[in-house]
Backbone bond lengths (Angstrom), bond angles and torsions (degrees), N, CA, C in turn:
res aa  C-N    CA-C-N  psi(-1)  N-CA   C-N-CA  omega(-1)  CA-C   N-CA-C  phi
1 X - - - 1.454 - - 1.525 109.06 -
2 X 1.402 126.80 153.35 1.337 131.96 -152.58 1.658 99.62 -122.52
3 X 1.493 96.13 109.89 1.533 113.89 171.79 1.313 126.43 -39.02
4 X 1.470 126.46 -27.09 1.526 128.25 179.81 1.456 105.90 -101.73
5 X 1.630 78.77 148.87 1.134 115.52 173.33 1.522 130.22 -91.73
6 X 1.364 103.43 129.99 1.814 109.10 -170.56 1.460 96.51 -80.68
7 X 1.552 98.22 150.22 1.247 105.74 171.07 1.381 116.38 -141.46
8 X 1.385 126.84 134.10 1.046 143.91 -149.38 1.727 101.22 -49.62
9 X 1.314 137.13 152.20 1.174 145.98 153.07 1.703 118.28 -24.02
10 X 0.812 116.36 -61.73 1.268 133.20 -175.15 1.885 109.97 -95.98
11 X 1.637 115.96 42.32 1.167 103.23 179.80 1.694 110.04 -75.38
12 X 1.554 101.21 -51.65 0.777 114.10 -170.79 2.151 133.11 -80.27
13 X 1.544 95.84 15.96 1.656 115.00 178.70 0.798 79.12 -71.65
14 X 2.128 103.69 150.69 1.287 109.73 144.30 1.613 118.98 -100.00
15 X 1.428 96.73 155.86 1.350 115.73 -172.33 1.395 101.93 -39.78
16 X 1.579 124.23 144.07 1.203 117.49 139.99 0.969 146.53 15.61
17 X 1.837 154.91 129.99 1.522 133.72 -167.89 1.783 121.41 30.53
18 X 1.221 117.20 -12.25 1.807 104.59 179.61 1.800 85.78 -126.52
19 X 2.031 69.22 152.72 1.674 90.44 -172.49 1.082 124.09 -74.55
20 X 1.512 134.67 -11.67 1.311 145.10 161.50 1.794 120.90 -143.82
21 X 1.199 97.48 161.24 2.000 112.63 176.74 1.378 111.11 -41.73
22 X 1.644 110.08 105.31 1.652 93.05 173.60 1.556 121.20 -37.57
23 X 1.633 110.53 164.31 1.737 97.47 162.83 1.264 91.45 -104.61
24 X 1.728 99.91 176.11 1.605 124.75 -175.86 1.070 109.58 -69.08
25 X 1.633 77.86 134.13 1.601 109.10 -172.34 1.678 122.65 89.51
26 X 1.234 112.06 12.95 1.398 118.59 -168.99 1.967 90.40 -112.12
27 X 1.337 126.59 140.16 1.496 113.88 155.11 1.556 101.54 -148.27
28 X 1.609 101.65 165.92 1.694 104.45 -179.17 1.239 116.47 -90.27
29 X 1.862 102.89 119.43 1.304 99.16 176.41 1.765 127.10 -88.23
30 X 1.162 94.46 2.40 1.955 97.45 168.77 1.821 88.07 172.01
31 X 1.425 93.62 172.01 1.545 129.93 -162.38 1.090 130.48 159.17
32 X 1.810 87.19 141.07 1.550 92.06 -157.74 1.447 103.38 -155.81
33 X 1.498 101.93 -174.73 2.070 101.03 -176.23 1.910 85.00 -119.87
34 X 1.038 115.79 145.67 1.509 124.92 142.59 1.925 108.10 -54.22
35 X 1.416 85.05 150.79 1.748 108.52 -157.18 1.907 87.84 -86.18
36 X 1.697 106.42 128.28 1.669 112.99 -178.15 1.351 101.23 -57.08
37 X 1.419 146.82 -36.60 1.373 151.33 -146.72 2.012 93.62 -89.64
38 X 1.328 99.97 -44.10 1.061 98.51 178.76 2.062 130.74 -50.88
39 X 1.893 78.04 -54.15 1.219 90.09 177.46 1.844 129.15 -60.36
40 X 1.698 84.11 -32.92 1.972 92.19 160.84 0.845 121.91 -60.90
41 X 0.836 137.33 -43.58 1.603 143.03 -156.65 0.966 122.17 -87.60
42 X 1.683 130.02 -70.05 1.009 137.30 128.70 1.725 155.17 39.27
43 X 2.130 68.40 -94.09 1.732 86.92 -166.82 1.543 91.56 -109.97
44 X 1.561 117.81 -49.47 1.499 115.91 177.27 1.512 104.41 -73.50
45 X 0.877 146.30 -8.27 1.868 132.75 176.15 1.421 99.43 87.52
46 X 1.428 157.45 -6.35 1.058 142.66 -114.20 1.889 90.19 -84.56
47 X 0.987 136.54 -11.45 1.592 142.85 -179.27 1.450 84.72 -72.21
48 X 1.186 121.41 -75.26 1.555 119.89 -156.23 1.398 108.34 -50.85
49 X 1.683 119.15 -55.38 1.443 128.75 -177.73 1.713 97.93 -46.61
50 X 1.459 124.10 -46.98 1.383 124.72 -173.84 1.846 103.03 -48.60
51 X 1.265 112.57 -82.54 1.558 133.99 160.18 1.430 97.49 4.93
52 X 1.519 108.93 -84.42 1.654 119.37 175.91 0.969 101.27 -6.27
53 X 1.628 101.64 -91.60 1.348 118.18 -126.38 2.187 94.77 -86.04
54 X 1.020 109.09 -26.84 1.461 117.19 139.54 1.846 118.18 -9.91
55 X 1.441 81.68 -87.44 1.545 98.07 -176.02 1.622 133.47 -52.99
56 X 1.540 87.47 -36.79 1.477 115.41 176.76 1.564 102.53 -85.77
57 X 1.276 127.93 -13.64 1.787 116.75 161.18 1.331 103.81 -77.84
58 X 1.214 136.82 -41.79 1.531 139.55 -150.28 1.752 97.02 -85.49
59 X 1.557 118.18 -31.41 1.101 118.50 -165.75 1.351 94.34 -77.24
60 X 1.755 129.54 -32.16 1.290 119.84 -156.87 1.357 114.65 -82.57
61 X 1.738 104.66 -32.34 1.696 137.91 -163.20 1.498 116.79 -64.09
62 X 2.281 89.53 -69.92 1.229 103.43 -165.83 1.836 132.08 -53.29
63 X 1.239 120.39 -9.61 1.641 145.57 165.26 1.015 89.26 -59.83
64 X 1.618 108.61 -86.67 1.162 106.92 -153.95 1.721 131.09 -53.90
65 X 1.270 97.20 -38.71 1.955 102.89 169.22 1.234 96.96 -51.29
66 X 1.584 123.70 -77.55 1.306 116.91 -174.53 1.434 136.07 3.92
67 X 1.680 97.92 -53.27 1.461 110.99 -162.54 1.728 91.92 -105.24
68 X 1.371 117.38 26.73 1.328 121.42 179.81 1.761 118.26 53.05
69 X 1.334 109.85 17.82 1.147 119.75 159.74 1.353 135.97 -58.22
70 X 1.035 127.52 50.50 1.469 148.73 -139.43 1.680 107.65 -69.37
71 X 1.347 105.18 -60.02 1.526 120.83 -173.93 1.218 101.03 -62.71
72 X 1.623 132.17 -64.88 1.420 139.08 -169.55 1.968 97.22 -59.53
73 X 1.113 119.84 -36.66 1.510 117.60 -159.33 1.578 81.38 -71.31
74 X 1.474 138.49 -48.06 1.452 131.14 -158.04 2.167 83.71 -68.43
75 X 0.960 112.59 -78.43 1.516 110.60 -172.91 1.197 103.06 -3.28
76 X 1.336 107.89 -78.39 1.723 125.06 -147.53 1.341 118.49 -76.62
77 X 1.486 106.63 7.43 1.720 120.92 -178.35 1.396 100.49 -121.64
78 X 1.180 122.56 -18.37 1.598 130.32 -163.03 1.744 108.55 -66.88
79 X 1.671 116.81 -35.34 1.137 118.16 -148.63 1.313 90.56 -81.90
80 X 1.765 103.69 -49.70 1.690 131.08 -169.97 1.436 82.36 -61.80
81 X 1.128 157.36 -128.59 1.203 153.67 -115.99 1.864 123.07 -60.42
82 X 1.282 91.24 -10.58 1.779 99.90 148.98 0.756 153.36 -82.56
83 X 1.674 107.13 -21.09 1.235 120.24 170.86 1.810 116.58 -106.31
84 X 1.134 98.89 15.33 1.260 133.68 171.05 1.584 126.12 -71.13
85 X 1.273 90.74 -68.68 1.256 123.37 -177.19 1.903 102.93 -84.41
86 X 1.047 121.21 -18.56 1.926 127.82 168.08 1.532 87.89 -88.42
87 X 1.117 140.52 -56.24 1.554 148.99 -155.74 2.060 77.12 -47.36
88 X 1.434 106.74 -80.03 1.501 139.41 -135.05 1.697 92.63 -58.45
89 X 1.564 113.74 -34.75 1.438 139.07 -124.90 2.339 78.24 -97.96
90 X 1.471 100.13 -53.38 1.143 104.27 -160.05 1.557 112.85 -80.68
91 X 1.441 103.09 -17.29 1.928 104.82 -173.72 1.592 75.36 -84.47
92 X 0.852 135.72 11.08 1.964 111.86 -159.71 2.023 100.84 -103.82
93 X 1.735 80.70 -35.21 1.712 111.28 -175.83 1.350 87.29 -74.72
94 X 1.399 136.87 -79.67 1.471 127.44 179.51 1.599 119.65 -26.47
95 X 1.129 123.88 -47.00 1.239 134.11 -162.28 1.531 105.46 -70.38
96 X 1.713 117.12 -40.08 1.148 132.10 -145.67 1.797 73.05 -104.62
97 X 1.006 168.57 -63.53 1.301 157.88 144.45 1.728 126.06 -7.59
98 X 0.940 110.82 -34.28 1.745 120.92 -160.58 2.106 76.00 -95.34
99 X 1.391 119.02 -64.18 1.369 124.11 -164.65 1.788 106.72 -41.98
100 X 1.742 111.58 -52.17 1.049 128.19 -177.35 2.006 108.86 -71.32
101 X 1.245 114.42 -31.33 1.345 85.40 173.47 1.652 138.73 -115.96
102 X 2.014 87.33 28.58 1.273 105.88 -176.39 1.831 109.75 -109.04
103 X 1.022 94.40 148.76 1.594 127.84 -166.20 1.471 119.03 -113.68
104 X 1.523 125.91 80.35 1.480 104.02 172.34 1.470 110.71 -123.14
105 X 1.611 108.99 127.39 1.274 125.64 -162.47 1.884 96.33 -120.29
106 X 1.881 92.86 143.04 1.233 81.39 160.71 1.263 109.17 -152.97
107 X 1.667 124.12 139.12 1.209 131.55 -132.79 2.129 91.12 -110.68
108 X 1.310 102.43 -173.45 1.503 99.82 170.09 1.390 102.80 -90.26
109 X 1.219 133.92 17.18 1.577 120.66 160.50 1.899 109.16 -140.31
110 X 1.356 113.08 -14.19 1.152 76.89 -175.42 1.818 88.39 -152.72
111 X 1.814 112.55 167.22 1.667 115.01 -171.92 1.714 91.97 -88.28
112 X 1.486 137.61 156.65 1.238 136.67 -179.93 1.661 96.31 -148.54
113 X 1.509 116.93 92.21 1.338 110.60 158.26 1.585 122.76 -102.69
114 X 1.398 110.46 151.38 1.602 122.65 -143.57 1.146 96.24 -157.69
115 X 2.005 106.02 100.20 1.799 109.37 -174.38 1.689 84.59 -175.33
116 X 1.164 90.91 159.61 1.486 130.95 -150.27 1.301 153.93 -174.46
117 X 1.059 157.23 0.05 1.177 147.16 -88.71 1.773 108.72 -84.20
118 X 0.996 115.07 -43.78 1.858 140.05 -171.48 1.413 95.05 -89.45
119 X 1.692 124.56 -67.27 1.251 137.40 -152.15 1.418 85.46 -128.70
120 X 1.744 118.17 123.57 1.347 118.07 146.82 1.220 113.31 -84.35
121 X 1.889 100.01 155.81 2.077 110.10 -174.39 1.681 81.55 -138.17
122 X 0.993 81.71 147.17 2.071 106.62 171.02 1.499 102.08 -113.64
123 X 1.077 118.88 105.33 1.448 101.02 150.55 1.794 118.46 -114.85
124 X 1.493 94.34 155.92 1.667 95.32 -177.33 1.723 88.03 -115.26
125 X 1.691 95.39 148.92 1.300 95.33 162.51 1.595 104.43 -137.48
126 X 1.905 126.88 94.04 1.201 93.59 159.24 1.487 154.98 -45.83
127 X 0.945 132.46 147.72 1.412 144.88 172.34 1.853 102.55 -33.77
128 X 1.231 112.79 -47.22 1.557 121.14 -157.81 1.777 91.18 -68.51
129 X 1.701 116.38 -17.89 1.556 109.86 -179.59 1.293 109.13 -112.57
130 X 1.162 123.15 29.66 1.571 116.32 153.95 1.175 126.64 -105.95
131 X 1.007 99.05 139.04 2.043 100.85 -174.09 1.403 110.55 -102.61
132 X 1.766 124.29 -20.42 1.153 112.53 166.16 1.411 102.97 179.61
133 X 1.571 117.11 139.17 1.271 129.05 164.11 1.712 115.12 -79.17
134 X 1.276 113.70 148.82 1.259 128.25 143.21 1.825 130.15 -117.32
135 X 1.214 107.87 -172.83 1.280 108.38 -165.37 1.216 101.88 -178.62
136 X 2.340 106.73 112.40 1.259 132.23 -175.94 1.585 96.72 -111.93
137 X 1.516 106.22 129.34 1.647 101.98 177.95 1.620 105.69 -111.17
138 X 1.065 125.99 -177.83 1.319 118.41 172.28 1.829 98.61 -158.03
139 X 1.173 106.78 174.83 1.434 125.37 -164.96 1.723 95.31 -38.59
140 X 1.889 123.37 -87.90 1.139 127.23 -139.47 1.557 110.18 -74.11
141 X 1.953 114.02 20.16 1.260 99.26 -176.63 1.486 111.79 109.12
142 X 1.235 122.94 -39.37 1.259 119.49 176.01 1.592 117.89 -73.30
143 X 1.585 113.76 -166.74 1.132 121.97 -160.98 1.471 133.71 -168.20
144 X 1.481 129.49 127.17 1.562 109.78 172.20 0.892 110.87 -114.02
145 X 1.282 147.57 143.07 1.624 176.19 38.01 1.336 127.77 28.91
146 X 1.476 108.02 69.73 1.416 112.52 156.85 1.315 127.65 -53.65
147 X 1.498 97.11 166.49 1.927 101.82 -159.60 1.133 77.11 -142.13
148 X 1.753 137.49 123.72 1.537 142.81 103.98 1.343 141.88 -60.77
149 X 1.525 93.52 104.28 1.917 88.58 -167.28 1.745 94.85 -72.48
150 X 1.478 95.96 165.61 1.497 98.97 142.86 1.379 150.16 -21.08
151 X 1.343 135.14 150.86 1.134 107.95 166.58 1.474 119.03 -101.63
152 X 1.527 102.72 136.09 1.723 111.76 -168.66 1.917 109.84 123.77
153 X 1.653 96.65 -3.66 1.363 81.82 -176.77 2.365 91.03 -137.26
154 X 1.264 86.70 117.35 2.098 97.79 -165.05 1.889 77.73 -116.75
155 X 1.308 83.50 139.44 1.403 110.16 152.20 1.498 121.93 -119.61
156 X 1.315 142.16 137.04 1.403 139.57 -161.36 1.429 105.21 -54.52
157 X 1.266 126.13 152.99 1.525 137.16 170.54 1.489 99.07 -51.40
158 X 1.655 115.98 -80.48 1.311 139.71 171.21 1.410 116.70 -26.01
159 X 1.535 104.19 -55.28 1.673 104.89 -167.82 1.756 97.73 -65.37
160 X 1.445 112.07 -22.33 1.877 97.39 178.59 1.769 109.86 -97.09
161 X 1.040 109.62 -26.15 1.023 94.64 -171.07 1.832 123.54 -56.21
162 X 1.338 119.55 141.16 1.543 130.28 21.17 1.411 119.28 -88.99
163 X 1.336 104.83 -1.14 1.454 115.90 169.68 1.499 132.38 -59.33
164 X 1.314 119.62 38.39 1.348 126.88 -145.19 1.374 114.13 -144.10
165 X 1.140 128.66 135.58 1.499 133.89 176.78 1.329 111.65 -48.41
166 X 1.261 155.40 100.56 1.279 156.86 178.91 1.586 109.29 -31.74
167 X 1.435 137.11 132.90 1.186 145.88 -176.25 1.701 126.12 24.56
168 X 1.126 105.28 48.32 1.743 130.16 -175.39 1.691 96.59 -133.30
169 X 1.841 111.41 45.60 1.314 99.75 165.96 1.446 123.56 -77.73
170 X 1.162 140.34 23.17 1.560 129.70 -125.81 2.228 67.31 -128.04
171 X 1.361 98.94 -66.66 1.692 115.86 -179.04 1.508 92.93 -112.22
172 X 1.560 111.24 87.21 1.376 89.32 158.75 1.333 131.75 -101.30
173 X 1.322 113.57 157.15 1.434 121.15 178.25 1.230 130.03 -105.06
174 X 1.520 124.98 121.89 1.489 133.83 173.55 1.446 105.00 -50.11
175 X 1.745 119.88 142.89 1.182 141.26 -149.40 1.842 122.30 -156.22
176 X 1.747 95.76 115.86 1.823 62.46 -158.80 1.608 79.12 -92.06
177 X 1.430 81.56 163.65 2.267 87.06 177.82 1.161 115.43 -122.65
178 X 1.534 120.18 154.65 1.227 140.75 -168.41 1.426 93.88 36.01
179 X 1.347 165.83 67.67 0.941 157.04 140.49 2.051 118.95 -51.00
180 X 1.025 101.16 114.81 1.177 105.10 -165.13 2.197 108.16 -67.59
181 X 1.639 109.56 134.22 1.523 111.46 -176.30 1.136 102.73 77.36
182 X 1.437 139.78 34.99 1.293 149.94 -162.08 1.725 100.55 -64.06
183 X 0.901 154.72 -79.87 1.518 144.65 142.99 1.512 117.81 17.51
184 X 1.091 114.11 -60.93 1.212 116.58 -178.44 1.495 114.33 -74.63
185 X 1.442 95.43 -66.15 1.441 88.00 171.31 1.905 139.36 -62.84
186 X 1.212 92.42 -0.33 1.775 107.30 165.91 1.431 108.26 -78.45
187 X 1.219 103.07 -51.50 1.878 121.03 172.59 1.880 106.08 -44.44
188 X 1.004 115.20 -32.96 1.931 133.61 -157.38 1.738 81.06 -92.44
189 X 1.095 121.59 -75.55 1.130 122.66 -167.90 1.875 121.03 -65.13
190 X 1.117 112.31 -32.11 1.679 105.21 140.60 1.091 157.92 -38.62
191 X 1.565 82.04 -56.78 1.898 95.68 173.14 1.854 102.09 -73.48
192 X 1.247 113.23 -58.61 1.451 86.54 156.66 1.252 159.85 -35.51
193 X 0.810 114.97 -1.95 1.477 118.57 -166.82 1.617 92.36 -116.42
194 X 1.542 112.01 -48.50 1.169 124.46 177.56 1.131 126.82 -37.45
195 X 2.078 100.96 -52.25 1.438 97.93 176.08 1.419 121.63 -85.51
196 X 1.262 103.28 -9.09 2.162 109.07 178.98 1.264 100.98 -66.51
197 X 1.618 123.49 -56.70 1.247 136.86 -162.53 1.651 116.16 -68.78
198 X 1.502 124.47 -33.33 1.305 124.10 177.59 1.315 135.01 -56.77
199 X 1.696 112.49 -39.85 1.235 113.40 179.21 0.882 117.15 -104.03
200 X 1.370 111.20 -20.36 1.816 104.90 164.08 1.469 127.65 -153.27
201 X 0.886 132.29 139.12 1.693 127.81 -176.48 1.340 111.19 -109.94
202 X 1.663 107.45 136.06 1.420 143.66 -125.26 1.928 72.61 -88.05
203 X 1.202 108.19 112.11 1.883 111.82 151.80 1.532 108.55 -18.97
204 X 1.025 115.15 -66.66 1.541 124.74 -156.05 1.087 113.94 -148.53
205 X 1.392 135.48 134.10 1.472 130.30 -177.86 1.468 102.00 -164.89
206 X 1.304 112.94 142.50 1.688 130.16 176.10 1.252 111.77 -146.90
207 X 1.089 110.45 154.41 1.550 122.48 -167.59 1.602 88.54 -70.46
208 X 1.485 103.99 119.40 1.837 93.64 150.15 1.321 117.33 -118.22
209 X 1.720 103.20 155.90 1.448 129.17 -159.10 2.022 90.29 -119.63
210 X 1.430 107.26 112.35 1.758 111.36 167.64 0.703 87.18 -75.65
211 X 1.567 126.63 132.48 1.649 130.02 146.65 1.789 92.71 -105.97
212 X 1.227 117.53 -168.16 1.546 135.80 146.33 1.658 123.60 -50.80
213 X 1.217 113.10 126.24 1.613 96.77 162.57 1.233 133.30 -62.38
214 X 1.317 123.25 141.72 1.554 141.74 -171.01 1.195 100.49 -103.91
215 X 1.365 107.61 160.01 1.583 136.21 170.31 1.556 105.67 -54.58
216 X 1.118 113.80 -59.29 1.412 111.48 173.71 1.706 112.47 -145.13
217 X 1.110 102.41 153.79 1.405 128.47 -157.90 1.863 100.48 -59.94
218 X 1.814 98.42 133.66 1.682 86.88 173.14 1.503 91.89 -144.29
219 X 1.891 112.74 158.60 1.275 113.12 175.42 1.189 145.40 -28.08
220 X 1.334 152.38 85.03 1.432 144.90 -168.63 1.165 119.32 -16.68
221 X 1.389 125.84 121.31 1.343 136.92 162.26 1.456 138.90 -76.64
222 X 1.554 128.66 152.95 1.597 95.31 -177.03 1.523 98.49 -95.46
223 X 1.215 121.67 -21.90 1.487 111.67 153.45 1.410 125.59 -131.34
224 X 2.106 113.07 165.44 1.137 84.46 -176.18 1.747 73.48 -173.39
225 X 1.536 93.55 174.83 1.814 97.49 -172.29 1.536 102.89 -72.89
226 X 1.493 99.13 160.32 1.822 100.19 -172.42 1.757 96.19 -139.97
């Protein structure tokens, strides 16, 4: 009889949203995408861009109706309200893209966000490198969740954004956004950390970034394509 053991097809996939198979003893305690409405609104402005281009029809129009200029008032609003409405049409498409190809998981040891749209980035952040959560709620339930690492460990402004604490480029901080049940899931991500962090602190820990393997080996990054 033959000592090995079969293992299913799919032992070695990784789960869903993360770039590889947890190891033992690691499991996911929640995950989720940030809400598309959120991300429009929000992070792309798409209200304000509306407003604009709003303002700038009424400025071009309202004269002209006035003076019952009817035909010329449709002209002179026609261009402005097309490119308006492509302006409004495309942060909305962006938004609804960034929501769909982001991933934030968080395990009993460590935060793993996974988003991209063009270029996917993995980042891991153990627990042993955060120095402190916050938690912004807003009306429909959702939520943002800033992340302060330590000091000694920066991730690029750029490489997170839109994932990013709004104007804290100097130290910026990873951010999950609009995260939908935001309460709860701040609560999830506490007690975690709480219980990794209490009894013992991790020797050594750095943010790692999966990229692809290279030809030859280069310094760890805090981000990088995955």
């Amino acid at each position: 009889m033959s000592d090995s053991v079969s293992l299913p097809p799919n032992a070695f996939d990784a789960p869903p949203g993360l770039p590889a198979p947890l190891p033992a003893g690691e499991h996911v305690l929640w995950q989720g995408r940030p809400r598309a409405a959120g991300i429009a609104f929000r992070t792309l402005h798409v209200g304000l861009v509306a407003a604009w281009f709003s303002g700038l029809t009424l400025w071009a129009g309202v004269p002209l109706l006035a003076e019952g200029r009817f035909v010329e008032a449709a002209m002179a609003v026609g261009p402005t309200l097309a490119l308006g409405a492509g302006a409004v049409g495309l942060l909305a498409l962006i938004g609804w893209l960034t929501a769909r190809s982001t991933t934030y998981t968080i395990t009993n040891r460590r935060l793993v966000m996974r988003y991209g749209v063009a270029l996917p980035m993995t980042l891991n952040l153990p627990f042993a490198l955060i120095e402190d959560a916050g938690l912004r709620r807003f009306r429909d339930g959702t939520g943002d969740l800033p992340i302060l690492l330590r000091s000694g460990n920066r991730v690029a402004y750029l490489h997170l954004w839109p994932h990013a604490r709004p104007w804290h480029v100097s130290r910026p901080e990873p951010m999950m956004r609009s995260v939908p049940d935001a309460g709860e899931v701040a609560g999830i991500l506490a007690r975690a950390i709480a219980a990794t962090l209490e009894p013992q602190r991790e020797e050594s820990a750095s943010p790692v970034i999966v990229a692809r393997p290279r030809s030859a080996p280069r310094p760890p990054r805090l981000a990088a394509a995955s």
